[in-house]
C-alpha positions in Angstrom: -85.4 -61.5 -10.5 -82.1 -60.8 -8.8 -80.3 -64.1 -7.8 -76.7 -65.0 -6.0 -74.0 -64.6 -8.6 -75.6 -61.8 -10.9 -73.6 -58.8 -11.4 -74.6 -55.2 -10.5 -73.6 -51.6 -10.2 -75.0 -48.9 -7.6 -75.0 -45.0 -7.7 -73.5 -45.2 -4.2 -70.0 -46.9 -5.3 -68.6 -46.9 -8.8 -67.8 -50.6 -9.9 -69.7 -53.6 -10.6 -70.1 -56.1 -7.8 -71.7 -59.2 -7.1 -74.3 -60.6 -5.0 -73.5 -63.1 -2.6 -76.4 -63.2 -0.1 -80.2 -62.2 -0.5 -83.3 -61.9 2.5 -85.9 -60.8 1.2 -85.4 -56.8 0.1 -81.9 -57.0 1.1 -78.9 -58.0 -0.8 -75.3 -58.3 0.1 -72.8 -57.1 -2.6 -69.2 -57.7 -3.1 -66.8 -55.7 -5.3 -63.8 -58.0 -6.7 -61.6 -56.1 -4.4 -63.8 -57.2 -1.1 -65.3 -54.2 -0.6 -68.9 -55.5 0.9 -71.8 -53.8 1.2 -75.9 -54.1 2.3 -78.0 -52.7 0.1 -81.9 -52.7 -1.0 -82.3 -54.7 -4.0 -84.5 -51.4 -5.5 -80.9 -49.6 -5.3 -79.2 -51.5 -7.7 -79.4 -52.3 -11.7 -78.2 -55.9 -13.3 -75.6 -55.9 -15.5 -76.4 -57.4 -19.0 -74.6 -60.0 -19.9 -72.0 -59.8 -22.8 -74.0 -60.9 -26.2 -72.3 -63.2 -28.5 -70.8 -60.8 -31.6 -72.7 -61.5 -34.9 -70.8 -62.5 -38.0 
């Protein structure tokens, strides 16, 4: 489940961005730059979060 704050990439634009707004199917994305954009949340994939190294 996609949420506000998670990071993810889309074919259409290289870079990762973040959501920042969510109705229903439809998320809002924001590169760090500012480029926004509206997108369905099928067209996106979440970006794992970094796993702490082993020792």
């Amino acid at each position: 489940m996609l949420k506000i704050g998670d990071v993810v990439v889309t074919m259409s634009h290289p870079g990762p961005f973040t959501i920042v707004d969510i109705q229903g199917d439809v998320l809002t994305i924001e590169t760090a730059q500012g480029l926004r954009k509206v997108v369905r949340s099928a067209n996106v994939r979440q970006l794992e979060k970094a796993k702490p190294a082993s020792s």
